[in-house]
C-alpha positions in Angstrom: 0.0 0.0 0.0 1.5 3.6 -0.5 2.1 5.8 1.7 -0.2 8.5 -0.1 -3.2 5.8 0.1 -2.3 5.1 3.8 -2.4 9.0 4.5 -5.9 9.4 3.0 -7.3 6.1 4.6 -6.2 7.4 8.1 -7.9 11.0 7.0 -10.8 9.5 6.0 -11.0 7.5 9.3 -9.8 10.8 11.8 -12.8 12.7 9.9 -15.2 9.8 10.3 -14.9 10.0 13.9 -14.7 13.8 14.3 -18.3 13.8 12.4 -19.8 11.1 14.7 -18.8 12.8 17.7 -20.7 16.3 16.7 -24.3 16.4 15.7 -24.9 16.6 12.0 -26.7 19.4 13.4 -26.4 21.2 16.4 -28.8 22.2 18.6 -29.8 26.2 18.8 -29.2 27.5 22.0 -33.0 27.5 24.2 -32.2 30.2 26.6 -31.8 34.1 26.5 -30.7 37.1 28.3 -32.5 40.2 28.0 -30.8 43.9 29.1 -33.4 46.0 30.6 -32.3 50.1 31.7 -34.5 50.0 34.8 -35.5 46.9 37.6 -39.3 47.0 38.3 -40.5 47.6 42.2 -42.2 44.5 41.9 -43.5 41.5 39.2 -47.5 42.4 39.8 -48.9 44.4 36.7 -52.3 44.5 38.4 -50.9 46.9 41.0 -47.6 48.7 39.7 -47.5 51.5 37.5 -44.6 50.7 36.2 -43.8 49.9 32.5 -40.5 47.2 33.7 -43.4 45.4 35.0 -45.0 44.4 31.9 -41.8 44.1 30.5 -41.2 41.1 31.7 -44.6 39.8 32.8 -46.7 40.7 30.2 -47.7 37.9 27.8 -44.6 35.7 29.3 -46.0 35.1 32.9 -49.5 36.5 32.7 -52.6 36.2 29.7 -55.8 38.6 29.7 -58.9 37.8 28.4 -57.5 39.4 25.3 -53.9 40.2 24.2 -52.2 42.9 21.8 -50.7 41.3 19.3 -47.3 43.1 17.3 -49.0 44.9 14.9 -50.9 46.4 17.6 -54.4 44.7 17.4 -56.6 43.2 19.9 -56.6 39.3 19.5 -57.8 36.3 21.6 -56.1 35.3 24.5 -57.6 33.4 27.7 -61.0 34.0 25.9 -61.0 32.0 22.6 -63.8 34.3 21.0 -66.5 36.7 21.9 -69.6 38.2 21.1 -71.3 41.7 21.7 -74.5 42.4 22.3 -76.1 44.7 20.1 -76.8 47.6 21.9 -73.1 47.3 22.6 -73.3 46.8 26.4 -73.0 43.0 26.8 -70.0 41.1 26.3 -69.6 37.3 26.8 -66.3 35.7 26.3 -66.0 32.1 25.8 -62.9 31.3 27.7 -60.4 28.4 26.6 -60.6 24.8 28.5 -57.3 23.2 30.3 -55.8 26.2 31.2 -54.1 25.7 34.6 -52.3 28.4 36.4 -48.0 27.9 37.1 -49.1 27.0 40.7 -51.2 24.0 39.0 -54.4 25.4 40.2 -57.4 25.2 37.0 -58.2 28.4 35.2 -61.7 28.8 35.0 -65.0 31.8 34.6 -64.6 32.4 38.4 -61.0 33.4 38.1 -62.1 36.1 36.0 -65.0 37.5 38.2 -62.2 37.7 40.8 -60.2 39.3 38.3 -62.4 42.3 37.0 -64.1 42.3 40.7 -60.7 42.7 42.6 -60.1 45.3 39.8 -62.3 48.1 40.1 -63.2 47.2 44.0 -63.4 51.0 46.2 -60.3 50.1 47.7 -58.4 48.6 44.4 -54.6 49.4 43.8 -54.6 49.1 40.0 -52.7 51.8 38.2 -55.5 52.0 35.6 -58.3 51.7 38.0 -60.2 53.6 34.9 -59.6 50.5 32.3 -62.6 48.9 34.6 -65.1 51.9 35.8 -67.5 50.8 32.9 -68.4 47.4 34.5 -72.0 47.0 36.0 -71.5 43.1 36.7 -69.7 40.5 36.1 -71.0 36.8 35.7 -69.6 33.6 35.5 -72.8 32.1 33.7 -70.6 28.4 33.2 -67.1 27.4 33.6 -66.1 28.7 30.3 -68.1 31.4 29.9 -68.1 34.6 31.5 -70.7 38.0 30.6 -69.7 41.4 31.2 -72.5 44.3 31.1 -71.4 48.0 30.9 -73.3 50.9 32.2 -72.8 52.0 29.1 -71.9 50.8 25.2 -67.8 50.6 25.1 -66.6 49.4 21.8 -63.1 49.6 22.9 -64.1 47.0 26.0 -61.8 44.2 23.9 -58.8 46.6 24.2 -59.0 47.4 27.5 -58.9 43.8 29.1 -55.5 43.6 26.7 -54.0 45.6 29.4 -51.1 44.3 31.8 -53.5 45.6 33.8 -56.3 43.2 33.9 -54.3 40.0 33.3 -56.4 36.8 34.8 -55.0 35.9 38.7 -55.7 33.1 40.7 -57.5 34.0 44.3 -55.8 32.2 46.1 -52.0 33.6 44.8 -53.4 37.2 44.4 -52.1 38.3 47.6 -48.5 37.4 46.8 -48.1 38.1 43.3 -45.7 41.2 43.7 -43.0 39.0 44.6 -44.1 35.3 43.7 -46.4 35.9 40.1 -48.2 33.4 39.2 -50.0 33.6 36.0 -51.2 31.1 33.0 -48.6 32.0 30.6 -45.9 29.8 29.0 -43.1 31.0 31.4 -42.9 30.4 35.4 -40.6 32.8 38.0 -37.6 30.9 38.0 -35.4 33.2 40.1 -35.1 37.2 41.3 -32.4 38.7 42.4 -33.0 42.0 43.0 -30.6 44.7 41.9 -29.7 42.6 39.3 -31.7 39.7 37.4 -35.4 38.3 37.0 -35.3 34.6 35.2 -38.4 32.9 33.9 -38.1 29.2 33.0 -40.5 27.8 30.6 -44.0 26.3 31.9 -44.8 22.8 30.9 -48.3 23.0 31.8 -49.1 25.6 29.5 -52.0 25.4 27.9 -51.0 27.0 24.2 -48.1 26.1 21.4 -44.7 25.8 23.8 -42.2 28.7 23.4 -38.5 27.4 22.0 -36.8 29.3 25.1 -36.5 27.1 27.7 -35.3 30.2 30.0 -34.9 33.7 29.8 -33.3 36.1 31.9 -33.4 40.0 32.1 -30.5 41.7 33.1 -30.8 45.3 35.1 -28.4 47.4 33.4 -29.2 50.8 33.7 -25.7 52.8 32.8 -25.6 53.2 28.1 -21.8 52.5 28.7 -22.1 49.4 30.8 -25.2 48.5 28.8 -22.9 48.4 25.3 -20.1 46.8 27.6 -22.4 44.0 28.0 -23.9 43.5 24.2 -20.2 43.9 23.3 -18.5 40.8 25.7 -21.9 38.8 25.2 -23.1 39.0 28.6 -26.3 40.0 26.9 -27.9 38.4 23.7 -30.1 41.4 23.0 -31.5 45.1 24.9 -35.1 45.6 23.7 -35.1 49.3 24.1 -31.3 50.3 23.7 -30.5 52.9 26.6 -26.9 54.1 24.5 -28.1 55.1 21.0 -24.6 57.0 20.5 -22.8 53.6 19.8 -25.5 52.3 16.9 -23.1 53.4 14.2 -20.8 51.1 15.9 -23.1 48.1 16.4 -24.0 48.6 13.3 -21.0 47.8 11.4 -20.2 45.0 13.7 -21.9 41.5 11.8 -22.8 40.1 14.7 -25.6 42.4 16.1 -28.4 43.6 14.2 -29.9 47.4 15.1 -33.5 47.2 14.2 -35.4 51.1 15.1 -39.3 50.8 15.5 -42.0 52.5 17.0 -43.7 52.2 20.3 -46.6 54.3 22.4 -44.4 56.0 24.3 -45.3 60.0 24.3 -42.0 61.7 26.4 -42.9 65.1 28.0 -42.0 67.4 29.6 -45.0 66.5 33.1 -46.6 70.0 34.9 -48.4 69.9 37.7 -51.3 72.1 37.2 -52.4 72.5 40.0 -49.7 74.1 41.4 -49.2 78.0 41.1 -47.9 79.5 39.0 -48.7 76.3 36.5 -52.1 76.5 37.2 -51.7 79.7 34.6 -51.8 78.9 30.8 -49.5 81.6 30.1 -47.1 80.2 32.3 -47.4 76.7 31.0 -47.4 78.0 27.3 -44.1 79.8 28.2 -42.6 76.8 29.1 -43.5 75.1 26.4 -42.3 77.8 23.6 -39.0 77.7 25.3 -38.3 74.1 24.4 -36.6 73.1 21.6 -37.4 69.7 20.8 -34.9 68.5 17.7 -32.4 69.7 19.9 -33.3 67.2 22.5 -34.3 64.7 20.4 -30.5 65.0 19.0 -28.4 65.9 22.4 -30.4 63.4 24.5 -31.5 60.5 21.9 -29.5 61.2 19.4 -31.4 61.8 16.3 -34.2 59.0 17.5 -37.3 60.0 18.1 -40.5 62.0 16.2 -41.3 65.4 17.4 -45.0 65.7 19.2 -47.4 68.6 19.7 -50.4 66.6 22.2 -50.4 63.2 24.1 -51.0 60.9 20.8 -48.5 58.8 18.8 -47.7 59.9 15.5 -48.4 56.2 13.6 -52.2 56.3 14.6 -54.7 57.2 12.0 -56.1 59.2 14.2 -52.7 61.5 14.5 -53.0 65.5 14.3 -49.5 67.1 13.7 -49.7 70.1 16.5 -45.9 70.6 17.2 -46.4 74.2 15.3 -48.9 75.3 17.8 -45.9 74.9 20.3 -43.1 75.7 18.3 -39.5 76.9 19.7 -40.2 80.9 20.3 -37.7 81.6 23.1 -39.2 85.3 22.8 -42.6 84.7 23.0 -41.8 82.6 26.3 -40.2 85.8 27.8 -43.3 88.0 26.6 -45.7 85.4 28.2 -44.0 84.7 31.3 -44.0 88.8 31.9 -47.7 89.1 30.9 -48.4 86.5 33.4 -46.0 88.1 36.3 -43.8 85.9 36.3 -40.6 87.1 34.5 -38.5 85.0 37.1 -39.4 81.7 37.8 -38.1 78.8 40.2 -39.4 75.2 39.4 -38.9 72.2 40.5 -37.6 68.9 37.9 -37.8 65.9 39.4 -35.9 63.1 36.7 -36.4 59.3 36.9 -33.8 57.5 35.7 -33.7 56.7 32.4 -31.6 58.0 30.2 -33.9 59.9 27.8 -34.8 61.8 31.1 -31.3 62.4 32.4 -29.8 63.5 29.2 -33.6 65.7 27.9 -33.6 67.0 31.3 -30.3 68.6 31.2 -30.9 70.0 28.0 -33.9 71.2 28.9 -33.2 72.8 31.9 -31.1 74.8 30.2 -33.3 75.6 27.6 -35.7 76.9 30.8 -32.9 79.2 32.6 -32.6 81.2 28.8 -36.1 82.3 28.9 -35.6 83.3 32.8 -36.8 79.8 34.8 -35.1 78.7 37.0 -35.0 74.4 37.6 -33.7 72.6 41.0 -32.9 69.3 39.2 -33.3 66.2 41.4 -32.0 63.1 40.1 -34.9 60.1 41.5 -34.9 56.7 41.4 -37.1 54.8 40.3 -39.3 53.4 43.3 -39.2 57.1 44.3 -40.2 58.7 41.5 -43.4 56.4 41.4 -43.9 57.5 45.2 -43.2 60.9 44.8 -44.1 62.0 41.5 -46.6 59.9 40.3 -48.6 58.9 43.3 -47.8 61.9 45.3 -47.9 64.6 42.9 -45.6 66.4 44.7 -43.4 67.9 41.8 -43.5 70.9 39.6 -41.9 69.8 36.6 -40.9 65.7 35.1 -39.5 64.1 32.1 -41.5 60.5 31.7 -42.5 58.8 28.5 -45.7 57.6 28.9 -45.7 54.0 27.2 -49.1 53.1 27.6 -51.4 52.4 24.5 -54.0 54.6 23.2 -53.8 56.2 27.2 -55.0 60.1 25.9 -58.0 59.3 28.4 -55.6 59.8 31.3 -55.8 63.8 31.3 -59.9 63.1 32.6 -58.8 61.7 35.6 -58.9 64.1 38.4 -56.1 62.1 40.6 -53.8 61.6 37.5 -50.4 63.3 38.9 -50.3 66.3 36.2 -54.0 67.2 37.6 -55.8 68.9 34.2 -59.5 67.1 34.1 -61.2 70.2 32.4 -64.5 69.0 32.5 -65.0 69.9 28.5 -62.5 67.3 28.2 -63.7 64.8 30.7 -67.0 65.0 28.5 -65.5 64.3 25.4 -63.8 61.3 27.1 -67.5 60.4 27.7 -68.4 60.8 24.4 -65.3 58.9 23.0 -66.4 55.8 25.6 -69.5 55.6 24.8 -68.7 55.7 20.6 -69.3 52.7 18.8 -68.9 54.1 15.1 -65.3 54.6 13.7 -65.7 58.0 11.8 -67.1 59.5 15.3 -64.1 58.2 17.5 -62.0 59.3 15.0 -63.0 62.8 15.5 -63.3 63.1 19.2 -59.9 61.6 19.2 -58.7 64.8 17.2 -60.4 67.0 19.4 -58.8 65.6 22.6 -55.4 66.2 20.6 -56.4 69.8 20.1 -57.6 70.8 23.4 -54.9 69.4 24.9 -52.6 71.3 23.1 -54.6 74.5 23.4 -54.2 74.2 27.0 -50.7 73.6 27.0 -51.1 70.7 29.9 -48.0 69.5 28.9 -44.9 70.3 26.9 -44.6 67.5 24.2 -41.3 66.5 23.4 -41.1 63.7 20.7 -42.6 59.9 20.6 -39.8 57.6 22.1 -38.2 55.3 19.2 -38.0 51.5 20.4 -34.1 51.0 19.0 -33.3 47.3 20.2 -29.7 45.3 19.5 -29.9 41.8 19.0 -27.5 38.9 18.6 -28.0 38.5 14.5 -28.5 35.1 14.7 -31.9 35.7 17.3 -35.4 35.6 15.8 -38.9 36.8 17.1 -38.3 40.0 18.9 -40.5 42.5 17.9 -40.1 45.2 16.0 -42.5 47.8 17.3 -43.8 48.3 20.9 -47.6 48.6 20.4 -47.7 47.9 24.5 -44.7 47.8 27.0 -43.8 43.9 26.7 -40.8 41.8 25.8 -43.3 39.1 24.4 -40.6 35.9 24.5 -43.5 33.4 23.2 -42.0 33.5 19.6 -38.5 34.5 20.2 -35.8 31.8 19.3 -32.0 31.2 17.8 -31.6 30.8 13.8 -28.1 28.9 13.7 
């Protein structure tokens, strides 16, 4: 035998063996970890406010009667279908069969009655207590069915139990779900360590089609240069919402991310508190908002991401009204207002939650304020005490918050909501706009409530937050767009 003939024998033979020792193909990876900027107080969306809740929990731990799917309509969830009474006040929803909660307790009609009872109860702790104010009764008529009567026709009733919100809970885990959720989605709490890490493991029991993750954990990473640290040494496979736009060019050009800019709900202003003098004058409020210059925000804080706003309404609705030249950069015309109103020489109070968008905008903004002749303490919060002191407390002047619910305009009616506005024309049209069923008539009063908001100058409107995520190239499924506040993991997987 020759030695050439021996050589490719023993070849053939090392490769034989090196291809039966490693799958033909090898398996994708089945776990992930998330970056999120900021930790969430606690894991129960139907008592926090904030948006880190349904972050994680949303759609992963915990299902609503109905769920908001990516291109931002209203599709089944626990209930399988449903039908509306014709006078628009009656809905029955057929609910889904096998569903068991993580705990292994059965999901049935009397877990929703809780639900939506627990809800809008006198003493309730939801943040959108509101979302529920339209229920007369609630009725578990069988074990799969459950009828809901308004006090009055609501045609966006469907939307409103897609909610974090009014996600289904079991009584008997209620109590504890801040810390110990229990829910019917496809992922169970695996582990929380605070300060740093929730991880969800996937739940066998789950009633739907089985996620490919097996576990996913999200990473609390609240510093843009420790955040691009950790996309860059693969600490993290992806950050949803990307807290350190600066480095995209970067990320960019590197193969093995890919930078994908969407849209989400999230209307970023700049909060008054109107009932507190001098806000509680237009003129004042106007002045403020003539002094800010929102491209140069958009650029200094996010650079270059993000849509200029004029009212509390995102700018990829139908419904939109462009109103950002109602409120248009006129550092003079904020001087001449702030004199007819007395006020030449104003000292306000800006409270700033940590993330970055509020930081950075509220630097720039503050000094946007002092050139006009106002004056800003700047207090850095965190989170938990922002929430406290801002949001349930009212106790500010001035805030920088991006307000990430869906379709949430109706928030200026409530009398208790933190920036305190609730002009009764507009509480009425938020009436109206309830109690519309036909889509040319909600369609105007929705352009109304953009206008008298604006007119009023309740707010300043600074631009509609981009959703700019970083991903691992080879990871499939996250979305695009944020048409709610969730990291939906139930399609997310690896393409290798």
């Amino acid at each position: 035998m020759s030695r050439s003939l021996t050589l490719t024998l023993a070849l053939g033979a090392a490769l034989a063996a090196a291809a039966a020792a490693v799958p033909a193909t090898a398996a994708p990876p089945d776990s992930l970890t998330l970056g999120m900027v900021l930790e969430p107080p606690n894991l129960d969306p139907t008592t926090g406010a904030a948006a880190a809740v349904d972050e994680i929990v949303y759609a992963n731990v915990f299902e609503g009667l109905t769920r908001i799917a990516e291109d931002g309509s209203v599709v089944p969830g626990l209930a399988a279908s449903w039908d509306v009474a014709q006078d628009g006040k009656q809905y029955d929803f057929h609910l889904r069969t096998g569903v068991k909660f993580q705990d292994g307790a059965d999901f049935d009609a009397s877990d929703v009655v809780f639900t939506l009872d627990r809800a809008r109860a006198p003493d309730s702790t939801n943040a959108q207590k509101a979302l529920f104010e339209g229920i007369d009764t609630v009725e578990a008529v069988s074990p799969d069915l459950v009828r809901v009567v308004l006090k009055a026709p609501d045609g966006a009733f469907p939307w409103k139990m897609a909610w974090g919100d009014a996600v289904i809970v079991d009584p008997a885990s209620a109590k504890d779900l801040a810390t110990k959720p229990v829910g019917t989605g496809p992922f169970a709490l695996g582990e929380w360590k605070q300060g740093d890490h929730v991880t969800l493991k996937a739940f066998d029991g789950y009633w739907g089609e089985k996620p490919a993750l097996k576990s996913a954990t999200f990473r609390f990473i609240s510093d843009p240069s420790a955040a691009f640290a950790a996309l860059m040494a693969g600490d993290v496979d992806a950050f949803p919402n990307y807290p350190a736009p600066e480095t995209l060019p970067q990320l960019q050009a590197d193969p093995r991310f890919k930078v994908v800019v969407g849209t989400t709900e999230g209307e970023t202003i700049l909060a008054m508190n109107n009932a507190n003098p001098p806000l509680d004058n237009i003129k004042v409020r106007e002045a403020i908002a003539h002094a800010i210059n929102r491209q140069e925000i958009i650029d200094g804080a996010m650079f270059g991401q993000g849509t200029p706003i004029g009212s509390h309404f995102a700018p990829h609705n139908p419904d939109y009204v462009d109103l950002t030249a109602q409120s248009a950069y006129d550092p003079e015309k904020s001087k001449t207002l702030l004199a007819e109103a007395g006020s030449p020489e104003l000292k306000l109070r800006l409270a700033l939650p940590p993330p970055p968008y509020a930081r950075r905008g509220g630097e720039i903004i503050a000094a946007q304020l002092k050139a006009v002749g106002i004056t800003t303490e700047v207090t850095n919060m965190e989170w938990a005490q922002w929430l406290e002191t801002v949001f349930k407390g009212g106790d500010f002047d001035l805030t920088v918050i991006s307000h990430t619910e869906p379709m949430d305009i109706d928030i200026y009616a409530r009398p208790d909501y933190y920036f305190h506005y609730a002009k009764p024309a507009f509480v009425e049209l938020m009436d109206q706009l309830k109690g519309a069923i036909d889509p040319a008539q909600r369609s105007a009063l929705l352009k109304q409530a953009q206008q008298m908001l604006a007119d009023d100058y309740v707010n300043a409107f600074l631009f509609q937050l981009a959703k700019t995520s970083v991903a691992d190239a080879r990871l499939e499924g996250l979305w695009q767009n944020a048409p709610n506040q969730s990291n939906d993991l139930t399609k997310v997987h690896w393409k290798m």
